[in-house]
Backbone as CSV, one residue per row, in Angstrom:
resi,resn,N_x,N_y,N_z,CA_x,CA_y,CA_z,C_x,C_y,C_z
1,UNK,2.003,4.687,-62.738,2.728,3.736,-61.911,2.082,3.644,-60.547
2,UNK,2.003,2.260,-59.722,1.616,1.919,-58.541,2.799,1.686,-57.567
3,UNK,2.572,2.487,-57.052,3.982,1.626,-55.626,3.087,1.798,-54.640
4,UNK,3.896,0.395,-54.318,3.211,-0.521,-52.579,3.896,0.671,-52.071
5,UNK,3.463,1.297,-51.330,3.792,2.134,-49.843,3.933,1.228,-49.000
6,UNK,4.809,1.438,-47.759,4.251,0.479,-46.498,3.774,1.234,-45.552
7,UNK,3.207,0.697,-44.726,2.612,1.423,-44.010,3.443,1.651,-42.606
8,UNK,3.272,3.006,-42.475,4.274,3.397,-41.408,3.686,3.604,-39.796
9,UNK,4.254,3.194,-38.701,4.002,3.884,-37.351,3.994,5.479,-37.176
10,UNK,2.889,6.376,-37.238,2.835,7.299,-36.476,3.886,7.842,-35.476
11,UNK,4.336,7.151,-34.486,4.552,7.027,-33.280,6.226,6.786,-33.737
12,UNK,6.860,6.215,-33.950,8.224,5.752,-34.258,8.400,5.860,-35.853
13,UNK,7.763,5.917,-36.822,8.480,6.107,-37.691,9.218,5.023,-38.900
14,UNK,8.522,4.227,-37.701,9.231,2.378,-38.735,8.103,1.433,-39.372
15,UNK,8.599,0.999,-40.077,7.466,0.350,-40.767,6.496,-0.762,-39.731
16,UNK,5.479,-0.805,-40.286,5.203,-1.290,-38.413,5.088,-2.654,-38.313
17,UNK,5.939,-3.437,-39.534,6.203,-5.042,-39.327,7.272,-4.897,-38.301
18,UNK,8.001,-3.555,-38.191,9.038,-3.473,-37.740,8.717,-2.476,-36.292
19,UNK,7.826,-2.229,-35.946,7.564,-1.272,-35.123,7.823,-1.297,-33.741
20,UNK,8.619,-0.262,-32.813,9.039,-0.606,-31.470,8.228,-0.421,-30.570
21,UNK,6.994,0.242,-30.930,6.411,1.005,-29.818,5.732,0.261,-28.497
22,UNK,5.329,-0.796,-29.074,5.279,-2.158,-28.073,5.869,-2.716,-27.278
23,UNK,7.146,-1.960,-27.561,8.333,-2.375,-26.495,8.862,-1.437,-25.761
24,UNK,8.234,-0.159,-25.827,8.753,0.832,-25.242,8.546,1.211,-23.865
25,UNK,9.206,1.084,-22.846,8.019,1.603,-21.737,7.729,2.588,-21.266
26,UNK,6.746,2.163,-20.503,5.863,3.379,-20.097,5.707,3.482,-18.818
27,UNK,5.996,4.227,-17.537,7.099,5.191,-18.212,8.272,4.642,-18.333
28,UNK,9.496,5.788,-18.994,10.899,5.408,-19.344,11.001,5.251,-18.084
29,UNK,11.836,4.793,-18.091,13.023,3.900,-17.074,14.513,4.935,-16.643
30,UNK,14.325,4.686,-15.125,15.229,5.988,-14.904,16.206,5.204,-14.578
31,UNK,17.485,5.196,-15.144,18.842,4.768,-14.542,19.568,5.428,-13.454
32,UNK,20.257,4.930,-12.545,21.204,5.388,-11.644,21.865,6.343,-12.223
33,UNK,21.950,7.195,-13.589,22.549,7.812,-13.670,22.693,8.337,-15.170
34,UNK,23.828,8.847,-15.788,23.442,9.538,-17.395,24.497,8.530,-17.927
35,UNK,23.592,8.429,-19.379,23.871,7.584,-19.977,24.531,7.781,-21.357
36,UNK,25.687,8.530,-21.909,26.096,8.864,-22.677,26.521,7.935,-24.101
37,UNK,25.841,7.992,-25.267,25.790,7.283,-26.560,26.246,7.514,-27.556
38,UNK,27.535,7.537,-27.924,28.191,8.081,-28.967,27.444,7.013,-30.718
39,UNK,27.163,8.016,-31.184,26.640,7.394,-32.141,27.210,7.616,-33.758
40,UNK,28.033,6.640,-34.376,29.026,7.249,-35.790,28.033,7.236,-36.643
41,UNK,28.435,8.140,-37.199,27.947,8.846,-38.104,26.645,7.680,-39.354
42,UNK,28.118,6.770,-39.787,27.127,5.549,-40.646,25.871,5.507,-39.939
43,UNK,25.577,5.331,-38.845,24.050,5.012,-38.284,22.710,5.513,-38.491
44,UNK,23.620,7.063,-38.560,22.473,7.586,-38.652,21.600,7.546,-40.122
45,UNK,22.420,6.673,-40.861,21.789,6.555,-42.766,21.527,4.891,-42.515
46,UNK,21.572,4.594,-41.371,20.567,3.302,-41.091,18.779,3.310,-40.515
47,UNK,18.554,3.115,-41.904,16.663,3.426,-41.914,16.059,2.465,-40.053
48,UNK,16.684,1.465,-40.018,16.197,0.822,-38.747,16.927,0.618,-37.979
49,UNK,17.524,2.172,-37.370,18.691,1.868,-36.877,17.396,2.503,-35.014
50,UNK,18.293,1.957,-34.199,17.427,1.779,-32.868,17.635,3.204,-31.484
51,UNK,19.450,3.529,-32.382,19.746,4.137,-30.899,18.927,5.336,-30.911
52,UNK,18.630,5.960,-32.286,17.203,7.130,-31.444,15.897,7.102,-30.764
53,UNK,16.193,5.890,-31.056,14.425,5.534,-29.802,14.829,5.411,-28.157
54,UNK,16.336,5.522,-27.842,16.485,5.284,-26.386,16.350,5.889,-25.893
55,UNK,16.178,7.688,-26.289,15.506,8.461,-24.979,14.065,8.443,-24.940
56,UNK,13.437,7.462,-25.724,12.220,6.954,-25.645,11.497,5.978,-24.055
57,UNK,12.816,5.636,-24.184,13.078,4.352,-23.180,13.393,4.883,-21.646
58,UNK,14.250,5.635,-21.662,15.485,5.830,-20.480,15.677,7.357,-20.417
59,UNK,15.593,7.895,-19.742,15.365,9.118,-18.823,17.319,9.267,-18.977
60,UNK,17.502,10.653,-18.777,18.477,10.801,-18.672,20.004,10.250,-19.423
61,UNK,19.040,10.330,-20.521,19.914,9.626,-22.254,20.439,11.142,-22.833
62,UNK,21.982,10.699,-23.482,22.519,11.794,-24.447,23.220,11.166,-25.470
63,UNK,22.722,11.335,-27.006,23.100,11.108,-28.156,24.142,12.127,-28.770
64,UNK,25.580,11.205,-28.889,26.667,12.201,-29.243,26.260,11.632,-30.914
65,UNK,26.813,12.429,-31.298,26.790,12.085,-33.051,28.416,11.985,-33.353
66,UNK,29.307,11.296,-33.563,30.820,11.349,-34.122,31.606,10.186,-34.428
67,UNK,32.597,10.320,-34.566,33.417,8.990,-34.714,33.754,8.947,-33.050
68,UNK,34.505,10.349,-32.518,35.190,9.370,-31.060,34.092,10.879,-30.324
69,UNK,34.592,10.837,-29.197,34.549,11.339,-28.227,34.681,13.036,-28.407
70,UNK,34.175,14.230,-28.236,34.530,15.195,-28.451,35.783,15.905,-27.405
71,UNK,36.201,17.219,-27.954,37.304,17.570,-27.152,36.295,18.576,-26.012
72,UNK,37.059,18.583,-24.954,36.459,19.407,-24.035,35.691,21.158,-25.092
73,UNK,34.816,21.425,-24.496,34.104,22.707,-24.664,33.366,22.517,-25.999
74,UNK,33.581,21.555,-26.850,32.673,21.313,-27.759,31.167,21.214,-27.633
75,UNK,30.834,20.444,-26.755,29.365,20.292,-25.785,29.256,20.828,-24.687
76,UNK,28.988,21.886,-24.699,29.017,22.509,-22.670,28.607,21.649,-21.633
77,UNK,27.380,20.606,-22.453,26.406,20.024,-21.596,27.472,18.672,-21.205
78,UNK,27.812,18.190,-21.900,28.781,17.366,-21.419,29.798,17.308,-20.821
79,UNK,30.318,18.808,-21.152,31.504,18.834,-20.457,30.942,19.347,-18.637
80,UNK,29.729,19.871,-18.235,29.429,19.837,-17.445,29.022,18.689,-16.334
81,UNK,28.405,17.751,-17.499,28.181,16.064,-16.821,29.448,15.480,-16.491
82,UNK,30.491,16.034,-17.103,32.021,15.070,-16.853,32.497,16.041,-15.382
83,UNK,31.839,16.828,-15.436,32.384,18.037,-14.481,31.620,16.928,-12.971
84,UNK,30.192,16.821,-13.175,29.621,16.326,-12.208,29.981,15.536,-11.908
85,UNK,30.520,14.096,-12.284,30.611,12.570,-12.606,32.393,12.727,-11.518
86,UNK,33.089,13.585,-12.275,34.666,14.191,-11.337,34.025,14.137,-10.071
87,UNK,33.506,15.226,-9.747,32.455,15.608,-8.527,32.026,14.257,-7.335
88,UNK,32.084,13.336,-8.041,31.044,11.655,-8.075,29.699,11.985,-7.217
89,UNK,29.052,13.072,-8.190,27.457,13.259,-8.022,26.623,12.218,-8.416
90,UNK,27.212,11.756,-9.626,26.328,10.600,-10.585,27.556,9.688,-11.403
91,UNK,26.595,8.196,-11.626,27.419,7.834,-12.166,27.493,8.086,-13.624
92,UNK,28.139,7.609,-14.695,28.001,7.979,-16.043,28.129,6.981,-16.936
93,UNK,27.699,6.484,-18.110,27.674,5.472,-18.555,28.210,5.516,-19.986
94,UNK,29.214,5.500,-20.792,29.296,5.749,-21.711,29.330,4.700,-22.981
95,UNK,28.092,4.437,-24.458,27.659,3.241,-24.655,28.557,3.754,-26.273
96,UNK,29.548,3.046,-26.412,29.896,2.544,-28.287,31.129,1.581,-27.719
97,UNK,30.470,0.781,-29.066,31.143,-0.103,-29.521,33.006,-0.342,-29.475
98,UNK,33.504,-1.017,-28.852,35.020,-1.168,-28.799,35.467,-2.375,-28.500
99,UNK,36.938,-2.635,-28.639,37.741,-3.742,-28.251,37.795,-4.176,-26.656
100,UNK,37.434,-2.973,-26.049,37.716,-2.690,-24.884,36.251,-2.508,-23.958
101,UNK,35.229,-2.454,-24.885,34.264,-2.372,-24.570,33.324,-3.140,-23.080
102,UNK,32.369,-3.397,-22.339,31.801,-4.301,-21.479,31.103,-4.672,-21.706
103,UNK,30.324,-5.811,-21.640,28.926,-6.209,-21.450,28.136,-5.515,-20.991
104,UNK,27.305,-5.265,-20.951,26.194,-4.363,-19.744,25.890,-5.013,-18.513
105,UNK,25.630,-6.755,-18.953,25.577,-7.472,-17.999,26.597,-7.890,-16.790
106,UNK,27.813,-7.341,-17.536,29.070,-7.181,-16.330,29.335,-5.891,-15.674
107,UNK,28.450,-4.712,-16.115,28.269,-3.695,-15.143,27.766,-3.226,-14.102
């Protein structure tokens, strides 16, 4: 048997009709502040799914993996950034999907 392989990016991992690396910059891009990404679970069994390439992108990126939000002490590291953000050291950005959700462009 023959199977077409496709040919993959090195670098990202995606097929490279599909490949981001061209869009990535160089360097990442530092935001005003941390950028917290809750990411459900389904995504991550999405072959071209994007949100792991954003600490590719953006400096000061954190990928939660869950349905919601964790309870305090689950993540130290977070619960320390929420500690800071109280503090208003930095601002904090927190990115999933909701009813309630913003634009980015209205932030």
């Amino acid at each position: 048997f023959f199977f077409n392989m496709r040919v993959v990016c090195d670098n990202c991992g995606r097929p490279q009709s599909v490949c981001l690396c061209n869009v990535i910059p160089t360097p990442r891009l530092h935001p005003r502040g941390l950028l917290v990404i809750l990411r459900h679970p389904h995504e991550l069994k999405q072959n071209l799914a994007t949100v792991q390439h954003l600490p590719r992108c953006l400096e000061n990126t954190v990928i939660i993996n869950g349905r919601r939000l964790p309870s305090e002490g689950r993540f130290p590291f977070l619960d320390q950034v929420i500690q800071t953000v109280r503090q208003r050291k930095t601002p904090l950005y927190f990115l999933f999907p909701s009813a309630l959700s913003l634009n980015l462009e209205d932030v």
